[in-house]
PADO-314551 format. One record per residue (C-alpha): residue number from 1; residue in three letters; x, y, z. Coordinates in Angstrom, 2 decimals, always signed. Layout:
<nodes>
NODE;NUM;ala;X;Y;Z .
...
</nodes>
This chain:
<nodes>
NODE;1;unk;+18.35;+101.29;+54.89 .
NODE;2;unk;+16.04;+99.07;+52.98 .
NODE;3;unk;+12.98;+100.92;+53.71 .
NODE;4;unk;+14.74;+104.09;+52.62 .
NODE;5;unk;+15.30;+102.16;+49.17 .
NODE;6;unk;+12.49;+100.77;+48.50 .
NODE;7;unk;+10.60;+104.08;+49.51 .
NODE;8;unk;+13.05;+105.74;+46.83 .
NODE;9;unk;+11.99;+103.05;+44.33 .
NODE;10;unk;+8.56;+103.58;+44.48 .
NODE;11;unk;+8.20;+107.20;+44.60 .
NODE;12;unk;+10.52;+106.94;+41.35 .
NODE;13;unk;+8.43;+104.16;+39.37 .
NODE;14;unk;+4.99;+106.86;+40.38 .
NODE;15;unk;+6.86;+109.75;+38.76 .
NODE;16;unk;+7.72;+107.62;+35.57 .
NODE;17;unk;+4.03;+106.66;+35.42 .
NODE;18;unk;+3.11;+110.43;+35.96 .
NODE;19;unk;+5.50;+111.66;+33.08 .
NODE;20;unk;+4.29;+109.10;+30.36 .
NODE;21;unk;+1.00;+110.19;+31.58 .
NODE;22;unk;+1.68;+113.45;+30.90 .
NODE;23;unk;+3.70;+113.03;+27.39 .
NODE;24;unk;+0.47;+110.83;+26.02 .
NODE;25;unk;-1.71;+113.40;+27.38 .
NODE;26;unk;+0.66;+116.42;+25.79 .
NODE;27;unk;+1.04;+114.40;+22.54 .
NODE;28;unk;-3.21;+113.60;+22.32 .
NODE;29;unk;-3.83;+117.48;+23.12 .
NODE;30;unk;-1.53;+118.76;+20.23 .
NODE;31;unk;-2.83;+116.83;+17.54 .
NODE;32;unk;-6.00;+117.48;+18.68 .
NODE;33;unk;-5.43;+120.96;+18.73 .
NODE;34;unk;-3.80;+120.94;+15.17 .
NODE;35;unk;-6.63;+118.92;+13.33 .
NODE;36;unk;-9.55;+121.41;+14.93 .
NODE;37;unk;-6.92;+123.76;+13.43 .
NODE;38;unk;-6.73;+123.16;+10.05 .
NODE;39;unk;-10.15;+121.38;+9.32 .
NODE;40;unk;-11.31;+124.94;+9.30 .
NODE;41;unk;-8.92;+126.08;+6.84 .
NODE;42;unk;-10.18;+125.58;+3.27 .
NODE;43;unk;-7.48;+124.68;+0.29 .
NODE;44;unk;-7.88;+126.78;-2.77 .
NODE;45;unk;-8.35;+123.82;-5.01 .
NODE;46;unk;-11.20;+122.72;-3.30 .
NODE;47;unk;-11.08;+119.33;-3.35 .
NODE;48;unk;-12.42;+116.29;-1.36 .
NODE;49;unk;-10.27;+114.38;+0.58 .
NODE;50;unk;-11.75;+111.74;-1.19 .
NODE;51;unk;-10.71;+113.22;-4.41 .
NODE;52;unk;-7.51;+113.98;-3.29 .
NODE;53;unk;-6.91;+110.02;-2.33 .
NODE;54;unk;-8.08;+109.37;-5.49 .
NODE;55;unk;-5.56;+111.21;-7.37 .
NODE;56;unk;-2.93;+109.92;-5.88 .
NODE;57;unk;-3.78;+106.49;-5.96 .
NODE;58;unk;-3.98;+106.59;-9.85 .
NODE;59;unk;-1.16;+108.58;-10.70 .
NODE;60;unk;+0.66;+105.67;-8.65 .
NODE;61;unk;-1.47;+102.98;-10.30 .
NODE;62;unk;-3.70;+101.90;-7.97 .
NODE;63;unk;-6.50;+102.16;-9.16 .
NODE;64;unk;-7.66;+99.12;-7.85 .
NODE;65;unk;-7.82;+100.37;-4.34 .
NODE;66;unk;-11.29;+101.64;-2.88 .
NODE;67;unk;-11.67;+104.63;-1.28 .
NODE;68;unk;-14.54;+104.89;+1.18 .
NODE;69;unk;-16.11;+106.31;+4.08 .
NODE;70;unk;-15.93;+105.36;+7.64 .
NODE;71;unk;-17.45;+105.84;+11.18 .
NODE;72;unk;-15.88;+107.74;+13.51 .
NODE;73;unk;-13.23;+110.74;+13.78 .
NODE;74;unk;-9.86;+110.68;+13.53 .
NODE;75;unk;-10.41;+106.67;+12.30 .
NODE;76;unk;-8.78;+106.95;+8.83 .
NODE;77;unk;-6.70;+103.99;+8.02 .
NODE;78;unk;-4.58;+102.01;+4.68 .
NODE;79;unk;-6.20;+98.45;+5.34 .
NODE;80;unk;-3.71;+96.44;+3.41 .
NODE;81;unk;-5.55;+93.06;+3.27 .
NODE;82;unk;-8.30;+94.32;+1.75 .
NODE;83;unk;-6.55;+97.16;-0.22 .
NODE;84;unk;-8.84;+99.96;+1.23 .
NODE;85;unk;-8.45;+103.43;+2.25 .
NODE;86;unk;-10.87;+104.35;+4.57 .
NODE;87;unk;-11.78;+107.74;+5.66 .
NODE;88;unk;-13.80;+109.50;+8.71 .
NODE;89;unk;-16.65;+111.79;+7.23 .
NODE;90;unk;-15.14;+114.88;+7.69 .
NODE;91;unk;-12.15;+113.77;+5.89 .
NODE;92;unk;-13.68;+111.87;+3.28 .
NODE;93;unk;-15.71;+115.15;+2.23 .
NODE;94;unk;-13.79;+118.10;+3.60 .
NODE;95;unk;-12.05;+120.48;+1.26 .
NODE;96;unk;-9.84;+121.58;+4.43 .
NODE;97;unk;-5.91;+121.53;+4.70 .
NODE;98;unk;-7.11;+118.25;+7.17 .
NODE;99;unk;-8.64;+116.02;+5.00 .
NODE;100;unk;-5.95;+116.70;+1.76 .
NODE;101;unk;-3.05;+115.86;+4.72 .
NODE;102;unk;-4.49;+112.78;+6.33 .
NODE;103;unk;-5.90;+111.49;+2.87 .
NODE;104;unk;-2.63;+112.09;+1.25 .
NODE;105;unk;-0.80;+110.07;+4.20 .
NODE;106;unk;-3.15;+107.48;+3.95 .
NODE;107;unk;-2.67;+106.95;+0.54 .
NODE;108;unk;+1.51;+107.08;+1.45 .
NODE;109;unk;+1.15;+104.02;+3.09 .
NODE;110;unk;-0.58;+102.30;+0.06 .
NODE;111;unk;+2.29;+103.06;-1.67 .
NODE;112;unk;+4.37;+101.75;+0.98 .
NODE;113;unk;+2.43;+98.52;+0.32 .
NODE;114;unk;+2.81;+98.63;-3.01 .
NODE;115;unk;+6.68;+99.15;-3.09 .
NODE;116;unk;+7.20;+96.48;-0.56 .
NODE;117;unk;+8.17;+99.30;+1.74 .
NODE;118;unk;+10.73;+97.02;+4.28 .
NODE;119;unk;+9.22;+98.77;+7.37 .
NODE;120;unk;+6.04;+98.35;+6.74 .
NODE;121;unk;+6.55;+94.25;+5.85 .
NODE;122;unk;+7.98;+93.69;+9.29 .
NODE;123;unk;+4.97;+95.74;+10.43 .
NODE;124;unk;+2.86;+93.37;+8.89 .
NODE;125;unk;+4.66;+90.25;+10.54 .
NODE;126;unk;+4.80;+91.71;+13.72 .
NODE;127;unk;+0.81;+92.54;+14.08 .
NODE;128;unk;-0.30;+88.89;+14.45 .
NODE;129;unk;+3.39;+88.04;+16.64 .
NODE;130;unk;+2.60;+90.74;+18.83 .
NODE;131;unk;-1.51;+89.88;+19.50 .
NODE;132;unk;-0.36;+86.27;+20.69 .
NODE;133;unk;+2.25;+87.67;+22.99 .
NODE;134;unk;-0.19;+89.70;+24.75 .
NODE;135;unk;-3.05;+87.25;+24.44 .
NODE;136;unk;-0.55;+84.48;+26.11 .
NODE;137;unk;+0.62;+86.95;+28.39 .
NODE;138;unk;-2.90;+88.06;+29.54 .
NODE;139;unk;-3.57;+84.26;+30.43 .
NODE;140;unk;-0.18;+83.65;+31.85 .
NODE;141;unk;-0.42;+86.74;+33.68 .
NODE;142;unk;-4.41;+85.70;+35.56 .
NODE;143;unk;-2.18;+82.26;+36.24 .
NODE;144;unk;+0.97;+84.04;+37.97 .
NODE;145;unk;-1.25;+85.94;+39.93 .
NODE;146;unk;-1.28;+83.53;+42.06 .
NODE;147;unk;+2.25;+82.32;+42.19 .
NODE;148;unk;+2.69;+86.20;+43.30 .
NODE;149;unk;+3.97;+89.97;+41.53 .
NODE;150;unk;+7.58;+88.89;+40.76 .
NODE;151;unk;+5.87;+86.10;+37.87 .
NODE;152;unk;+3.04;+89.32;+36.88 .
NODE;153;unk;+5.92;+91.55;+36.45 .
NODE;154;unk;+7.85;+89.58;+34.28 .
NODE;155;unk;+4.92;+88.96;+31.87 .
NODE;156;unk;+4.23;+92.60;+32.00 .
NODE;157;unk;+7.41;+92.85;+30.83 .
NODE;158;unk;+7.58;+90.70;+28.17 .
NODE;159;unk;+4.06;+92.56;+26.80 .
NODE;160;unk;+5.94;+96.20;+26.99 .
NODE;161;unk;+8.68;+94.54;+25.00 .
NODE;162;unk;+6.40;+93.04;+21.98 .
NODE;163;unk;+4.65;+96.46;+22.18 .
NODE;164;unk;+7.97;+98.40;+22.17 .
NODE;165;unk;+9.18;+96.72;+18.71 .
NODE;166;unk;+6.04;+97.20;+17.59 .
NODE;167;unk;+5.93;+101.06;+18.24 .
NODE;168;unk;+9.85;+101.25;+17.03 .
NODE;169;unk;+8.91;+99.45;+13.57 .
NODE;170;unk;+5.78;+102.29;+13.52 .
NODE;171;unk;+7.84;+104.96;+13.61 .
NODE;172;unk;+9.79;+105.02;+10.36 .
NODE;173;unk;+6.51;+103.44;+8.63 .
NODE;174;unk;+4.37;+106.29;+9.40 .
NODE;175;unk;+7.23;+108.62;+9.31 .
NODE;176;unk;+7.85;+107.77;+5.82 .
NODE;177;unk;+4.19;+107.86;+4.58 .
NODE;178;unk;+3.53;+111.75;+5.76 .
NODE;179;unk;+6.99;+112.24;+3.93 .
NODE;180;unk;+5.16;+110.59;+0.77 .
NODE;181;unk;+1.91;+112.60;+1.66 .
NODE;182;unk;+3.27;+116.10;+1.23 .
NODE;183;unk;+5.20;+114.98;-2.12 .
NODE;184;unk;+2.38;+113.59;-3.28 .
NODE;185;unk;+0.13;+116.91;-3.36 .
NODE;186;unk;+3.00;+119.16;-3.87 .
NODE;187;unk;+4.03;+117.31;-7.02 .
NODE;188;unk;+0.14;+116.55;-8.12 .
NODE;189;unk;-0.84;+119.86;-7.37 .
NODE;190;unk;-3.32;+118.99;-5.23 .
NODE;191;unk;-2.40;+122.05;-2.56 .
NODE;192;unk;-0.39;+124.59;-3.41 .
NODE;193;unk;+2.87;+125.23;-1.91 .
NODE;194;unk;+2.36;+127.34;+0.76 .
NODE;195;unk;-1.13;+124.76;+1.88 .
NODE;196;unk;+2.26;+122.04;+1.68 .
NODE;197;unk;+3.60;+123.58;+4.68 .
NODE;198;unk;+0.32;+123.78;+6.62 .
NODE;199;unk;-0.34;+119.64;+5.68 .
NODE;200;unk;+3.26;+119.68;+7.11 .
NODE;201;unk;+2.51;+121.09;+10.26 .
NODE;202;unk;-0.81;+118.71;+10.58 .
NODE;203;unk;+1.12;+115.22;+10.09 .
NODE;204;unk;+4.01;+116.32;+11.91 .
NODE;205;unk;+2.08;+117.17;+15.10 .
NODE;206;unk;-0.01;+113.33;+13.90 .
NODE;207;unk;+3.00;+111.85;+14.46 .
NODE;208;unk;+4.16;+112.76;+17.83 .
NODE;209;unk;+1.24;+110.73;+18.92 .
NODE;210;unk;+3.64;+107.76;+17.84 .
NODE;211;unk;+6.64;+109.10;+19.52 .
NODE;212;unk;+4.96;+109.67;+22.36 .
NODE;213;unk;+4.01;+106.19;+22.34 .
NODE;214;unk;+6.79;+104.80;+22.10 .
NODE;215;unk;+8.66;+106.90;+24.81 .
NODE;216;unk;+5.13;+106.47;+27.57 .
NODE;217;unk;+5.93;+102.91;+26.81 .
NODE;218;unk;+9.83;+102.86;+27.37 .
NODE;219;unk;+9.15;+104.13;+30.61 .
NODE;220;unk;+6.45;+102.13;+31.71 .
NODE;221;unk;+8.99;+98.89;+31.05 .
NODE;222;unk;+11.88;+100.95;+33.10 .
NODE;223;unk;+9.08;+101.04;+36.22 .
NODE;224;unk;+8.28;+97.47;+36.03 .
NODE;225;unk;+12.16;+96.77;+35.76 .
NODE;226;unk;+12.77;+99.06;+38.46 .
NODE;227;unk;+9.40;+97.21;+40.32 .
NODE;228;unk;+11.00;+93.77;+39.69 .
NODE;229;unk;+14.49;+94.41;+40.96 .
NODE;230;unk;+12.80;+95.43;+44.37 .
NODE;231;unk;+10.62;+92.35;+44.65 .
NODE;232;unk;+13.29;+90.39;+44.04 .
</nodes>
């Protein structure tokens, strides 16, 4: 009877592994998908992505945040200690439906920063909370290796859970800046309105990255739960 439970157990904690595998996977592949998309489509105003950060930032009044250009693809980012937006090449110069949609988001969580956005404050708190959780659990896990899986697992644990309130916090945060975004250009005529619902589209599928986050992560702490209660 106990082998027939415990074989149940861990043919169910492989299949939650398998689905979050398959929901990051799903999640990576659409957003993927949607920026080789709309990088190729061209806006009718023709501007920069640069330009288009730039607009928005000083109709908001921040002009005393640098935009600039960074290494990689897909690496775009608000850096709120050092009050810099900074965007991948082929956002930074595109004209495409792309760069005005992840510029413009960008530039939504500047204003976020600037309007003490609540969200994005306990963000902030949490970034440095959640690094020493997993650094301490990363030593603390090495050390219970020894002392056997039952103390690994309930480090892992406590890791999934700093992550978790993390992700949760994320969501609204980023959420709430492509909601910004497509106000932004709609009301700055940056796009026009029919380019609104294509820079939609593109931070809409961006975010299910973060949903599917969150969700790959709630089920990797229900198979080490699951993993736990059958070692113990």
């Amino acid at each position: 009877m106990n082998y027939m439970l415990w074989g149940y157990e861990t043919w169910f904690t492989v299949v939650l592994s398998i689905v979050g595998f398959i929901i990051i996977l799903w999640a990576q592949t659409t957003v993927n998908s949607s920026y080789k998309k709309y990088k190729k489509i061209k806006t009718t105003k023709g501007l920069s992505g640069q330009e288009v950060a730039r607009a928005i930032l000083d109709r908001n009044g921040l002009k005393d945040i640098y935009v600039v250009e960074t290494r990689g693809e897909l690496s775009d980012h608000y850096d709120p200690s050092r009050k810099v937006i900074r965007l991948s090449k082929e956002i930074f110069h595109g004209d495409t439906i792309a760069a005005a949609a992840v510029a413009a988001h960008e530039c939504g969580h500047a204003i976020q920063d600037k309007d003490g956005y609540i969200f994005m404050k306990i963000r902030s708190f949490l970034v440095p909370v959640v690094n020493l959780v997993t650094y301490i659990g990363y030593i603390v896990a090495f050390i219970s290796i020894f002392a056997g899986a039952t103390g690994y697992l309930k480090i892992s644990i406590l890791m999934i859970l700093a992550a978790l309130l993390f992700q949760l916090v994320t969501l609204p945060v980023e959420f709430d800046a492509s909601k910004r975004a497509n106000e932004e250009l709609l009301k700055l005529n940056l796009v026009s309105h029919d380019e609104v619902i294509q820079t939609k589209s593109m931070l809409k599928s961006a975010a299910l990255t973060y949903v599917a986050s969150f969700i790959s992560s709630l089920l990797n702490l229900l198979r080490l739960v699951i993993m736990l209660n059958d070692r113990d």
